[in-house]
C-alpha positions as CSV (number, residue, x, y, z in Angstrom):
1,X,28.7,-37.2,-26.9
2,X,31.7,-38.4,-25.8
3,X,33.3,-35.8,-23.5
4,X,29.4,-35.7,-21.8
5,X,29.5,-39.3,-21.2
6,X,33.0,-39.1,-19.7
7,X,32.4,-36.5,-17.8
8,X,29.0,-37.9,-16.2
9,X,31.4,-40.9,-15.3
10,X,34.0,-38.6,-14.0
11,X,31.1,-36.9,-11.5
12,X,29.3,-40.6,-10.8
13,X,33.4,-41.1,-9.7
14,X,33.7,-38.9,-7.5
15,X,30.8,-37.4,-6.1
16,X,28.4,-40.9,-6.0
17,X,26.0,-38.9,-3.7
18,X,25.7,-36.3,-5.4
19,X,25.3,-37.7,-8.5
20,X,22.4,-40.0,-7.3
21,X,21.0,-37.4,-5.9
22,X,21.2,-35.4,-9.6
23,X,19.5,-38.0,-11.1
24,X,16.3,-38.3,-8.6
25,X,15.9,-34.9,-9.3
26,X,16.1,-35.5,-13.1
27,X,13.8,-38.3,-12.8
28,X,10.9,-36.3,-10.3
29,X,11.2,-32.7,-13.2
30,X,10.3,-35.7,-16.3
31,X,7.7,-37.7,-13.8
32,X,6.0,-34.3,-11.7
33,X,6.7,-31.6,-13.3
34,X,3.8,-30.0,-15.3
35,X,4.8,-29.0,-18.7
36,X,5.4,-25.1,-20.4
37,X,2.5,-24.2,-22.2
38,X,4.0,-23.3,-25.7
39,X,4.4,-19.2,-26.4
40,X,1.2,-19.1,-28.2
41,X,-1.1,-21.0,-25.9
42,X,-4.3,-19.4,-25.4
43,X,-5.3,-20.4,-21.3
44,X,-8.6,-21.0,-20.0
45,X,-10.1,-20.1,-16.6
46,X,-10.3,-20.1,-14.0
47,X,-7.7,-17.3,-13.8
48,X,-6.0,-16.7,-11.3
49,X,-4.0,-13.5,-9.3
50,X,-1.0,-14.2,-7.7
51,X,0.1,-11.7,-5.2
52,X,3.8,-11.4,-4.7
53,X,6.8,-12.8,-7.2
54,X,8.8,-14.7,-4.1
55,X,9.5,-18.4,-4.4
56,X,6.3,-19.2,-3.5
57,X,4.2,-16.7,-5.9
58,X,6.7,-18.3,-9.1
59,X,6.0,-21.7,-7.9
60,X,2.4,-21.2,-7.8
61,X,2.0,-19.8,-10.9
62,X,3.9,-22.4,-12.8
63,X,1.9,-24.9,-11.3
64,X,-1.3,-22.7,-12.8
65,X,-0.2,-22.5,-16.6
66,X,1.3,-25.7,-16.5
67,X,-2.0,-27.3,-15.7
68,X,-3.6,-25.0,-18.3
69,X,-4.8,-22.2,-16.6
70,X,-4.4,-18.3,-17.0
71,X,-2.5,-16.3,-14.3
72,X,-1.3,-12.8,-13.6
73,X,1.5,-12.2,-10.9
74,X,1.2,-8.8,-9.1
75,X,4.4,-7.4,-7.6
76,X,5.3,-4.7,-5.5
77,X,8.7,-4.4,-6.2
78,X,11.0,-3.6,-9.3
79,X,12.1,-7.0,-12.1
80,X,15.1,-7.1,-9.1
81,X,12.4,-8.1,-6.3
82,X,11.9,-11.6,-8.2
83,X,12.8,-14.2,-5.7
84,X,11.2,-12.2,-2.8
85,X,13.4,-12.2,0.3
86,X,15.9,-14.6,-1.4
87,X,16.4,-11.1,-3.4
88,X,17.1,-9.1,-0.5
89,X,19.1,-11.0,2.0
90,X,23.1,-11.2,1.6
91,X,25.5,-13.2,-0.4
92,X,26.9,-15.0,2.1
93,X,23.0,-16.4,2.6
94,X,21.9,-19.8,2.0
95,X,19.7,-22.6,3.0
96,X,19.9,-24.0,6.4
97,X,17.7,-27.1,5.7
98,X,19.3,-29.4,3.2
99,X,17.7,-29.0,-0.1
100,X,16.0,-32.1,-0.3
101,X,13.3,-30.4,2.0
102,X,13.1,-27.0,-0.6
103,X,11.7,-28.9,-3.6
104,X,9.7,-25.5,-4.0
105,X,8.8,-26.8,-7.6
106,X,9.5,-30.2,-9.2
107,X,11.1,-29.0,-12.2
108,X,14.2,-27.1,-9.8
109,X,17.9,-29.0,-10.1
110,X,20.1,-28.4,-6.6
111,X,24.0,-28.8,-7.7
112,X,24.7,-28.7,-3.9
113,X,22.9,-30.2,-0.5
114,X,23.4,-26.3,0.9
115,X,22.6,-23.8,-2.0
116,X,23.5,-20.3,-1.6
117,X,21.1,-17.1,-2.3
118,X,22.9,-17.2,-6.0
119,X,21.6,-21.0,-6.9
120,X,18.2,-20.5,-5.1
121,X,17.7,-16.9,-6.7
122,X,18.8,-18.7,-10.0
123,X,16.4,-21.3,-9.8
124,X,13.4,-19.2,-9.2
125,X,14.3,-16.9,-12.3
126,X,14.7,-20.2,-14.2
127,X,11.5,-21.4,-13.5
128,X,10.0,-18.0,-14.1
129,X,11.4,-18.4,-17.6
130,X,10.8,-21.3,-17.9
131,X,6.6,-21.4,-17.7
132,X,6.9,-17.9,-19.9
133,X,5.2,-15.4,-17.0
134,X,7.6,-12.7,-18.3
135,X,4.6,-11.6,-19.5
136,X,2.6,-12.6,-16.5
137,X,4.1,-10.1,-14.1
138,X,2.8,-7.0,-13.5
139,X,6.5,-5.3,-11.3
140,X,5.8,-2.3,-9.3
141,X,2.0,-3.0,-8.9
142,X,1.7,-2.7,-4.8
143,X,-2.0,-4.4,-4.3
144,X,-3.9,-2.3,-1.9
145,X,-7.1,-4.1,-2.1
146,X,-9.4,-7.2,-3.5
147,X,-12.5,-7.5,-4.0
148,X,-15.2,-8.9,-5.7
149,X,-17.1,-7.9,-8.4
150,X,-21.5,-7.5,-8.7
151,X,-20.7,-11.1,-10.6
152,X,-19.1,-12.4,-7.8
153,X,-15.0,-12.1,-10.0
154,X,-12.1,-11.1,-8.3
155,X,-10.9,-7.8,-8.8
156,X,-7.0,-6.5,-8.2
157,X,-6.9,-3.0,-7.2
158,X,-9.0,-1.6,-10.1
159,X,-10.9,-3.2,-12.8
160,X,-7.9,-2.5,-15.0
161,X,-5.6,-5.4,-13.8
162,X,-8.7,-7.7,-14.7
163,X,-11.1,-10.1,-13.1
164,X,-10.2,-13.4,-11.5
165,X,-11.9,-16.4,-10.5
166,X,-9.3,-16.9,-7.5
167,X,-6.8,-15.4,-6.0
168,X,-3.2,-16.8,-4.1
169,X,-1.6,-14.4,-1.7
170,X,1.9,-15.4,-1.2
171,X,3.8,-12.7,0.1
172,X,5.4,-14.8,2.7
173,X,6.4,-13.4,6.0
174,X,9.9,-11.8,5.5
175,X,9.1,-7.9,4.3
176,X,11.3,-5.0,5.5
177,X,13.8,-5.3,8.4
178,X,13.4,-4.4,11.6
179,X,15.7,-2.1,13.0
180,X,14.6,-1.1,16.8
181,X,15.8,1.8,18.2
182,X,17.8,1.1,21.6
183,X,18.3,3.5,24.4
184,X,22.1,6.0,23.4
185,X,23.0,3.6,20.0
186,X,24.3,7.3,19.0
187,X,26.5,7.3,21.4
188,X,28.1,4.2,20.2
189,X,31.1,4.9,18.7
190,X,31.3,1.4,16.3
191,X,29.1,0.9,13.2
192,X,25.3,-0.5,13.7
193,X,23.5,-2.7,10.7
194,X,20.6,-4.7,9.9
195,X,21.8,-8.9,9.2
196,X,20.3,-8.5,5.6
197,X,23.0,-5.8,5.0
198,X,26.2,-7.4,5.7
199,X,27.6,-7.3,2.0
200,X,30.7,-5.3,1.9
201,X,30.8,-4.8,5.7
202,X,34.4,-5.5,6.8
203,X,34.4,-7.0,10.6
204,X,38.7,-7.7,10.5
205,X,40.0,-7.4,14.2
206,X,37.0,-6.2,15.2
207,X,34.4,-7.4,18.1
208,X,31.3,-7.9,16.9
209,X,28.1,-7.9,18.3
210,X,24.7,-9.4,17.3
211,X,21.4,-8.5,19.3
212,X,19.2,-11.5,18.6
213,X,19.3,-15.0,19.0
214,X,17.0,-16.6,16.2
215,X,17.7,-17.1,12.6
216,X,19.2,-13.9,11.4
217,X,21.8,-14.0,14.2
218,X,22.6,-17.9,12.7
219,X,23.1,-15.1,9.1
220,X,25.0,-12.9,10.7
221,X,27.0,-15.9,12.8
222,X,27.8,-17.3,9.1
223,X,28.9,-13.9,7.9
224,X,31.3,-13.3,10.6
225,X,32.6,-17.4,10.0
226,X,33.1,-17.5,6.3
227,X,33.4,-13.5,5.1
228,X,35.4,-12.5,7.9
229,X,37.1,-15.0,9.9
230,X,39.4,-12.8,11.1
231,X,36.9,-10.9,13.4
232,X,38.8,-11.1,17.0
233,X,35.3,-12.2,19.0
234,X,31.6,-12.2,18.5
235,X,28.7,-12.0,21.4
236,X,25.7,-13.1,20.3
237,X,22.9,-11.0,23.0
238,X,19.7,-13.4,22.8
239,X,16.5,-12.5,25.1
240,X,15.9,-16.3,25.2
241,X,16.6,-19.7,24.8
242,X,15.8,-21.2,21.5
243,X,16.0,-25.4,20.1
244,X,19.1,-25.6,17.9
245,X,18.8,-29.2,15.9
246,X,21.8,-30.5,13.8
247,X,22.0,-29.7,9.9
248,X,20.9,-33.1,8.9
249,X,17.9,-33.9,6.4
250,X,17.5,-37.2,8.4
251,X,17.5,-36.3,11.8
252,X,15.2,-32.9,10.8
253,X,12.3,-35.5,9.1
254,X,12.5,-37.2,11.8
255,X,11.1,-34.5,14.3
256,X,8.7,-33.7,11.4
257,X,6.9,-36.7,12.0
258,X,5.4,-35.8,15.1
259,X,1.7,-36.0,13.1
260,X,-0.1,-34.2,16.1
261,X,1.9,-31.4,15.7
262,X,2.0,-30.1,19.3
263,X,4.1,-31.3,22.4
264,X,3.1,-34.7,23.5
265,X,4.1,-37.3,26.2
266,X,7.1,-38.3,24.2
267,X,8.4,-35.2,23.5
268,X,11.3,-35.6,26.0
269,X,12.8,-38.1,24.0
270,X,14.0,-36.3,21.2
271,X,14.7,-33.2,23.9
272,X,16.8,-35.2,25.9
273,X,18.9,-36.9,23.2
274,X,19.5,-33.0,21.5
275,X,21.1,-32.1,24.9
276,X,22.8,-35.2,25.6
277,X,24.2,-35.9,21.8
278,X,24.2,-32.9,20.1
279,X,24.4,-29.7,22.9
280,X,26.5,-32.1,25.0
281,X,28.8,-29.6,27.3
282,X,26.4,-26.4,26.3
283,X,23.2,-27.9,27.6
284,X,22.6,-24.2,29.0
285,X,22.1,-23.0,25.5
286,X,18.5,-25.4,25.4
287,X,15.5,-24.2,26.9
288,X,15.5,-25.6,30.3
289,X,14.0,-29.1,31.0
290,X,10.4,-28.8,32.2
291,X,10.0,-25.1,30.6
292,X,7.0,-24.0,28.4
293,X,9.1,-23.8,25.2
294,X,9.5,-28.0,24.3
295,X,10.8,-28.9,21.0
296,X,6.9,-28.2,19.1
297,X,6.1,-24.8,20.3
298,X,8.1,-22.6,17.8
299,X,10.8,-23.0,15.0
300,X,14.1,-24.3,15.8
301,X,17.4,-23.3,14.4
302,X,18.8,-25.9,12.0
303,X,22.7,-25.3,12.1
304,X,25.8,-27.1,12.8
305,X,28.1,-24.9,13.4
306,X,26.9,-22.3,15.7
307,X,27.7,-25.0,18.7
308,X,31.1,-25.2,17.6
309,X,32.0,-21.6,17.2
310,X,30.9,-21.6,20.6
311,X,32.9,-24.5,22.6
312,X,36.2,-23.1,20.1
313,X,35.4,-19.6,22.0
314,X,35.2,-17.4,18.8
315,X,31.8,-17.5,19.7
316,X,29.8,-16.1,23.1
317,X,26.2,-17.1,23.5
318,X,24.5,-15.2,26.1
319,X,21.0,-14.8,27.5
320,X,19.5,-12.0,28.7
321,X,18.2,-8.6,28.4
322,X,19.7,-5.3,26.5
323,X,19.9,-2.2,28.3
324,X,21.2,0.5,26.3
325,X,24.6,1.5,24.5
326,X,27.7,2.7,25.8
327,X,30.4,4.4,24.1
328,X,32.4,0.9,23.7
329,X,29.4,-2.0,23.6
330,X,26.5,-2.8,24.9
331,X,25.1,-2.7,28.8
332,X,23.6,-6.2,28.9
333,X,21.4,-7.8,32.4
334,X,23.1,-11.5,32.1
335,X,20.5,-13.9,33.0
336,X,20.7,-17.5,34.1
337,X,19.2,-20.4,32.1
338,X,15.3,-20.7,33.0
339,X,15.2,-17.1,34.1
340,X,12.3,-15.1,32.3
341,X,13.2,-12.0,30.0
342,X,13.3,-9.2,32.4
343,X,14.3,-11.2,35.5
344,X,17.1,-10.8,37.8
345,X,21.0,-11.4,36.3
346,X,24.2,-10.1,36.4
347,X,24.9,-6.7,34.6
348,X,27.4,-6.4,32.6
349,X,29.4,-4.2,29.8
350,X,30.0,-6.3,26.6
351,X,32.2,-4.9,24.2
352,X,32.5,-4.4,20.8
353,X,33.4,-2.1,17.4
354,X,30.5,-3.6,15.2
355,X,27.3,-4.7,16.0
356,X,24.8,-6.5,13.7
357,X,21.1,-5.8,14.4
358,X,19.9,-9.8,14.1
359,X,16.2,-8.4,15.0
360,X,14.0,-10.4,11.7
361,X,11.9,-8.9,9.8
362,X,8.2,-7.1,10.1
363,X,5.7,-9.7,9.0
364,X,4.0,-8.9,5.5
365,X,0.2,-7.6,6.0
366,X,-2.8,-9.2,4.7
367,X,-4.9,-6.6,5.1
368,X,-5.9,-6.0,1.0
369,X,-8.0,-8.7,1.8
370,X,-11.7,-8.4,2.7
371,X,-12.3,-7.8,6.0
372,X,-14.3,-10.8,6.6
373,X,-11.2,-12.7,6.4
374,X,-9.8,-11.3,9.4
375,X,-13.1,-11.7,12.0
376,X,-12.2,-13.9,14.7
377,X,-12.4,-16.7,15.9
378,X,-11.5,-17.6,12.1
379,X,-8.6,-15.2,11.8
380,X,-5.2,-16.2,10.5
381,X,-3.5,-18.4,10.9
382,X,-7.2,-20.2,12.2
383,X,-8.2,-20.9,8.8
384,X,-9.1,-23.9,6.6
385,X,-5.8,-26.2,5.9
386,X,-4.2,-22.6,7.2
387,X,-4.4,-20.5,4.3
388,X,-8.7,-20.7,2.6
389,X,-10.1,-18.3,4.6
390,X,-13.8,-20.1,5.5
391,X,-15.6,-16.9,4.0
392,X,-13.6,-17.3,0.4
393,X,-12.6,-20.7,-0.9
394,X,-11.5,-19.2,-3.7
395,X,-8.6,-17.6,-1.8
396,X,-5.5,-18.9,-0.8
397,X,-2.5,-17.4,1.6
398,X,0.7,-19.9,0.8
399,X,3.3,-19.2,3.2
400,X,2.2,-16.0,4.4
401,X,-0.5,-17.1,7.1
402,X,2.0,-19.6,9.5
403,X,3.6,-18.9,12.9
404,X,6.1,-21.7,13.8
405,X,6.9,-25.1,12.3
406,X,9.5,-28.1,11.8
407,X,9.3,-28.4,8.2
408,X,10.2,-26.1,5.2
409,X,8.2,-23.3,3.6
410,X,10.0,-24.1,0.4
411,X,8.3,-27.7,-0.8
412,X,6.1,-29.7,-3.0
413,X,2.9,-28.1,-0.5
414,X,2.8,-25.1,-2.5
415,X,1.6,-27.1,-5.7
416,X,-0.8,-29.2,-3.4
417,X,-2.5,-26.0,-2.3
418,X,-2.5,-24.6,-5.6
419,X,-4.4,-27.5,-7.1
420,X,-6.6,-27.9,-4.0
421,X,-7.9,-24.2,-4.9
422,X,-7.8,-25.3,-8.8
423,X,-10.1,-28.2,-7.8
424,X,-12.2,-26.0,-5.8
425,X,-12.7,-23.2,-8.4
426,X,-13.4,-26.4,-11.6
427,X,-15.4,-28.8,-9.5
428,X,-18.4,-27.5,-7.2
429,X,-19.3,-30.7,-5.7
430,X,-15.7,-31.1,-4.1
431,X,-15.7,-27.2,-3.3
432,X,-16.0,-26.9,1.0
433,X,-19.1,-24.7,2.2
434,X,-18.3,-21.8,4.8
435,X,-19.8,-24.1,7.1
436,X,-17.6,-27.2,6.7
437,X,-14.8,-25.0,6.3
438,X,-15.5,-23.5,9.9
439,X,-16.2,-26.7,11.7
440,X,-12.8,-28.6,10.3
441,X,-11.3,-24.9,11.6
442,X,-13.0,-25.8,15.0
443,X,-11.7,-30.0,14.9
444,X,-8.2,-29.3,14.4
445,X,-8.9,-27.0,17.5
446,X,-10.4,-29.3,19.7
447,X,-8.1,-31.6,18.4
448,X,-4.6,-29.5,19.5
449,X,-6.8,-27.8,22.6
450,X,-3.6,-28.2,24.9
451,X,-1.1,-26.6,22.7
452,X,0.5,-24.2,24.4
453,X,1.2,-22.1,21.2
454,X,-2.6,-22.5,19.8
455,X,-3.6,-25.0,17.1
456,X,-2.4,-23.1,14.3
457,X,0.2,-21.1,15.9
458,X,2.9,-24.7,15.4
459,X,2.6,-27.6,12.7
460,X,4.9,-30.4,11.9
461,X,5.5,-31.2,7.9
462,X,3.5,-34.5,8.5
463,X,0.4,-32.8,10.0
464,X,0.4,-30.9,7.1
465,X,0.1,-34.2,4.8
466,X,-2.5,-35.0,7.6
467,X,-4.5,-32.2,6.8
468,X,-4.0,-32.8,3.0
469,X,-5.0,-36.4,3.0
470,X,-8.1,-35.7,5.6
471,X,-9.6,-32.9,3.6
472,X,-9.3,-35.0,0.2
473,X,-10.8,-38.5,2.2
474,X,-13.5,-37.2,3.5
475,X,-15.6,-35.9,0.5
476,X,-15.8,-38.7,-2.0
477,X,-16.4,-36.4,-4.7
478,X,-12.5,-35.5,-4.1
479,X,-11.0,-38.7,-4.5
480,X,-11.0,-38.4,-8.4
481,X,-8.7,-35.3,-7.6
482,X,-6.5,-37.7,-5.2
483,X,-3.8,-38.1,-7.5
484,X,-3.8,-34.9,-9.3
485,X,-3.8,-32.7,-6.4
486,X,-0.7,-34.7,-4.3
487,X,1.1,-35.2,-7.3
488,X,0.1,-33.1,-9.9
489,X,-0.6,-35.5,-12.6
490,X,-3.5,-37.3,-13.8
491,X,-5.1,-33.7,-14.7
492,X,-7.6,-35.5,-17.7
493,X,-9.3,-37.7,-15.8
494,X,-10.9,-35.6,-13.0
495,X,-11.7,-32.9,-14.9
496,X,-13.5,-35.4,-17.5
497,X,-15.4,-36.7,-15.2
498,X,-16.4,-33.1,-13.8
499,X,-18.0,-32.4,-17.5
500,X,-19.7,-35.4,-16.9
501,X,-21.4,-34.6,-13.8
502,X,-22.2,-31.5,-15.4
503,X,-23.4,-32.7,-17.8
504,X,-25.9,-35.0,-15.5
505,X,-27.1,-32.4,-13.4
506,X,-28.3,-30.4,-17.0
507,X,-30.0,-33.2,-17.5
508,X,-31.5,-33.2,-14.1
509,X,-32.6,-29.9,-14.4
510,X,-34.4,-30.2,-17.6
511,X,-36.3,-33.4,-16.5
512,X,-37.6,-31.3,-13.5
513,X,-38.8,-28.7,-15.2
């Protein structure tokens, strides 16, 4: 007792911050976090599939048993895919937000405001442990299809994986990489790979090259920095410009509180002050004042240090368009700031021994889904909160059905839309109609009618609490779910009162007849 207590006042000593910040997280896993159902527990329905064993399929399913509910977790890969494309990517990976904002489950314990792949791949398996769905996951089980049953029960694949009462897609939008084929790349006599497989790749003294300019080439940037800082010069080839905002959890809330979720009258302000604080001398690196992408039309970049290896000249940046491979680099059209991919610019050889294919990854399909889920003009993402399609309340697509944002994909929202489809399946009065569904798809429409990028195509973190607290308001038979589905507790008292009403509308029956 006495070396812990000194060495909790040796780590209060010196790392105050961090320490606090310990403890908050201590205090919201005892306050939020739903508890473990014991080995033995026998779960009730509604039961529900989980598609994919990513952060997000874990998280959900934690939230289902620790609430009291059976689950099964369907997952294409092998027991080494847990984690989903925190799995995958390399070692050198990690978090570019600060982990405050990837509270993915209220029970997870960051040591570090900047985890690596190791801590976040950690956490996931502990929390997988933790709410015993060892035996919950069903590895190497690719779902082809769902569909319902004659009683109207949700069927994975074949009747021999069960029958649910719901189902929770969440196999995110990371799958395989994409590696394009460019014009004579066998002709180039230096090594060409994917960002995701950068482990063991040695870039000493060489020039390296990364085609892309979005958030694998930020990887790939961070590989080259920390594995091998001894790499003699890196060109970064990007087709456009992209918003670059500073690694700070206070600044990046701050832009998330644009509640309407789209560009408005005052989105200068924060564009000016990221060109005139934090781009300063590389203003040219922004999208261009007056252009079509602002600040809330797609994803920024959250990194520090990519504008630094840049003004320190380990680092080019340059726009433009790739022709094809040469013998010793790349033939690259160099094109001015503001000048549209495939315009006029200055042609150019870049050089280089190693180039790193920074080109994302193919988008996840949907399409085991019914096919009603995919008629426009309710197509994802246009669907109810984003991820119930209108036809299906009883289906939910967390993390898999959005475009671009300023926020995380890794917080407390995937318990809130867990419980929202928990409260849907338990309570029919509070359960939307396809109707209702369709016409809050066509508000949020009218609503966001000039975003450039489409109402669903861009959100904000705060329009998603927008959404969460509209939705809930508006039916009063929800507001006895309030507290439970924000926060996750108070699970008695709603679903008390739901027996209840039952029970009252038995009674009504009977008197009728």
């Amino acid at each position: 007792m006495a070396v812990s207590v000194e060495g909790t006042l040796r780590q209060f000593i010196n790392s105050p911050i961090l320490f606090i910040y310990q403890f908050i997280q201590l205090l919201i896993d005892k306050l939020l976090a739903p508890t473990p159902p014991p080995p033995s527990a026998e779960l009730s329905r509604p039961r529900i599939a989980i598609i994919g064993a990513g952060l997000s399929g874990v998280s959900s399913a934690s939230h289902v048993v620790g609430h009291g509910f059976d689950c099964t977790i369907f997952e294409a890969g092998d027991r080494n895919s847990l984690g989903g494309i925190w799995s995958k990517v390399n070692n050198t990976s990690g978090l570019q937000i600060h982990s405050v904002m990837y509270r993915f489950h209220p029970s997870v314990k960051w040591n570090k405001g900047y985890p690596d792949r190791q801590q976040i791949v950690g956490q996931i398996t502990q929390l997988w442990e933790r709410y015993g769905l060892q035996e919950k996951t069903k590895f190497e089980t690719r779902v082809t299809r769902v569909y319902k049953d004659t009683q109207g029960r949700w069927i994975i694949n074949d009747p021999s994986n069960g029958r649910f009462d719901g189902v929770i897609a969440t196999v995110g939008t990371c799958g395989d990489p994409k590696i394009p084929h460019i014009p004579n790349q066998e002709k180039f006599q230096g090594q060409i790979i994917h960002s995701s497989r950068l482990d063991g790749v040695d870039a000493k003294n060489k020039r390296v090259l990364v085609i892309g300019g979005g958030a694998s080439a930020i990887e790939a940037l961070e590989f080259v920095a920390h594995s091998s800082p001894t790499a003699q010069h890196t060109s970064v080839l990007a087709r456009s410009e992209k918003w670059i905002i500073p690694r700070n959890p206070l600044i990046d809330m701050l832009l998330a509180l644009n509640v309407f979720g789209q560009e408005t009258l005052f989105s200068w302000i924060p564009e000016q002050l990221l060109r005139l604080l934090f781009y300063r001398d590389l203003a040219d690196m922004a999208p261009p004042q007056g252009s079509a992408h602002g600040l809330y039309t797609e994803t920024p970049m959250v990194n520090d240090e990519v504008l630094d290896l840049v003004r320190s000249r380990q680092v080019s940046w340059l726009r433009g368009d790739i022709i094809h491979f040469e013998e010793t680099g790349i033939r690259f059209n160099h094109r001015a700031q503001g000048v549209p991919k495939g315009g006029p610019g200055r042609e150019e050889l870049v050089e280089g021994d190693l180039c790193i294919l920074a080109t994302g990854y193919a988008r996840p399909s949907l399409r085991f889904l019914p096919d009603e889920c995919f008629v426009p003009p309710y197509a994802p993402p246009n669907w109810y909160l984003q991820v119930f399609p209108p036809e299906h309340m009883d289906v939910s697509a967390i993390n898999c059905t959005y475009v671009n944002a300023i926020g995380t994909v890794g917080n407390f929202h995937i318990g809130i839309y867990t419980r929202f489809l928990l409260m849907f399946l338990v309570d029919p009065l509070a359960r939307p109609s396809e109707k209702w569904m369709k016409r809050w798809i066509d508000m949020t429409g009218w609503i966001k009618a000039r975003a450039p990028a489409g109402a669903f195509d861009f959100f904000t973190y705060s329009e998603l609490l927008y959404w969460f607290l509209f939705v809930i308001v508006i039916n009063p038979f929800r507001w006895k779910w309030a507290l439970f589905v924000l926060s996750g507790v108070s699970t008695g008292l709603p679903f008390q009162i739901v027996k209840e009403e039952e029970k009252m509308r038995n009674g009504l029956r009977i008197k009728q007849r």
